[in-house]
C-alpha angles and dihedrals in degrees: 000000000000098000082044095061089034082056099051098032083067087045089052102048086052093054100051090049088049078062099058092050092047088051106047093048089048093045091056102038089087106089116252114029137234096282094060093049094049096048085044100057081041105059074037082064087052092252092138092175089066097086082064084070102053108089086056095049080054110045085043085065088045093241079159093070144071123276088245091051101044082049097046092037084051092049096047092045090052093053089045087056097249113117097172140218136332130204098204131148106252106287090219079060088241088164092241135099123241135163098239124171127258095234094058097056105043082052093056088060116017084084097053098045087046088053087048107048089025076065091042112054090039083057090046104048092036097064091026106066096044095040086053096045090051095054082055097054099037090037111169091015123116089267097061100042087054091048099048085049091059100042087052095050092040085058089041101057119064122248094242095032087066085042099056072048097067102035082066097047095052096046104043105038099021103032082224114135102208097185116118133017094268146040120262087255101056089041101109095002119127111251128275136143091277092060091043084059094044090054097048089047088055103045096073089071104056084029090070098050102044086046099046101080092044088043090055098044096043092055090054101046087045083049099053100035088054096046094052086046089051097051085054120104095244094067104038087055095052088054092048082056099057102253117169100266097221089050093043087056086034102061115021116020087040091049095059095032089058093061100092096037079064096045090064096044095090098053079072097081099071086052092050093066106033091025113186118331101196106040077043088067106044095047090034102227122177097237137122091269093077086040093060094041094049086048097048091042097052091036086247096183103183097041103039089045098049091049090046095046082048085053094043094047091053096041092064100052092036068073103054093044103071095029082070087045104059087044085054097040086042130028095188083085120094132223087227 
């Protein structure tokens, strides 16, 4: 096993710095670069003066340089701990400009996007895996028909169109706003207990509709895969035999059902840093997605590399995790 996770550890390494290389080159294809956007939104705010800064903010990018030096000055900087500047627009929306680091602002917002998708994704296995045991077991009954309704429509409907739904709803038949992760009172207030209580009241609602697609799915992967491992001789022999049912689905057909739903855990860190961009946005929580998009958007180099080397990072080993996993849950899996 050790040669195994040594093997894939290297493989690992060369894949997330194919990344790098993928993603700075990305980053800089538009025309114009970040520098000229950022003096540019600047003399837009009426501060005329910005243009004299430009030469340094350059400079500072190094705009001066060659492609291959700016890439190789980014990456040593990074593993020395320093990410850089951004020239966002203030992430609150406070209507100024400001250089900012990139590691403030991914810590104003990397807490808040874990909380959220951490919920989320504890909501969505823990009614997902039962729900889709039970379909298999009940199959054909009116459980699983309704079910299977939902999980279809639950795949069907877009995560931000049922947003956009339940923003509606609140607002026109409850006078309830449901965008954010906080009433307009604990926004910017310090933390407390109260806050703490705000927060978890407000979680249910984007964790619904970021949950709703995985739980879906899930149920439907756990449903199928179950139902193949039922129909097996194994199982059928242990019943003839006179085996406690919910032992016998327990510990051997869930065992082996369960095997796909853990080879795509670990496809959930990545979401667990940047979460969904899109849903993020319509229902404007203060999480990593808006981040990305803004950074992307404005060809904010330092910012959007350094989320997408974090995404890559944790995509691969969002990979070696459950591959260590199946070997460990079955042992009919082989390290070649």
């Amino acid at each position: 096993m050790l040669v195994y996770i040594v093997r894939r550890i290297l493989l690992g390494i060369f894949t997330t710095w194919m990344i790098t290389v993928l993603t700075f080159i990305v980053i800089q294809a538009p025309p114009g670069d970040s520098v000229s956007r950022y003096i540019d939104e600047l003399m837009a705010a009426g501060d005329q003066p910005a243009v004299l800064i430009a030469d340094r903010l350059r400079s500072y990018v190094g705009l001066d340089k060659p492609m291959h030096e700016r890439y190789l000055s980014w990456m040593w900087n990074m593993l020395r701990g320093d990410f850089g500047l951004s020239f966002q627009k203030c992430i609150q929306g406070c209507g100024s400009f400001a250089e900012k680091s990139v590691k403030e602002i991914v810590q104003e917002r990397i807490w808040l996007t874990i909380v959220l998708t951490g919920f989320t994704v504890a909501v969505t296995w823990t009614f997902a895996v039962p729900v889709g045991i039970y379909s298999a077991v009940r199959q054909h009954s009116v459980g699983d028909y309704m079910f299977t309704f939902l999980g279809f429509s639950g795949l069907a409907v877009p995560d931000f169109l049922l947003g956009l739904v339940l923003m509606y709803f609140a607002f026109a038949y409850f006078d309830q706003s449901v965008g954010g992760l906080f009433s307009a009172d604990y926004v910017n207030a310090p933390w407390s207990i109260a806050k703490v209580r705000d927060l978890i009241s407000h979680l249910w609602i984007p964790a619904v509709v970021l949950g709703t697609s995985g739980t879906a799915s899930l149920i439907r992967i756990m449903r199928n895969n179950l139902l193949d491992e039922l129909a097996k001789p194994y199982v059928i022999t242990a019943r003839a035999k006179g085996v406690n049912p919910i032992w016998l689905i327990i510990k051997y057909p869930t065992r082996v059902a369960v095997n796909p739903l853990v080879s795509t855990a670990g496809y959930l860190l990545p979401s667990l840093f940047s979460g969904s961009v899109i849903v993020s946005v319509v229902l404007s929580l203060p999480t990593m997605g808006p981040v990305l998009l803004a950074a992307i958007r404005q060809e904010d180099v330092y910012l959007a590399g350094f989320i997408i080397f974090v995404l890559g990072v944790l995509t691969v080993v969002g990979t070696l995790i459950p591959d260590i996993l199946l070997v460990i849950i079955d042992p009919r899996i082989k390290y070649t």
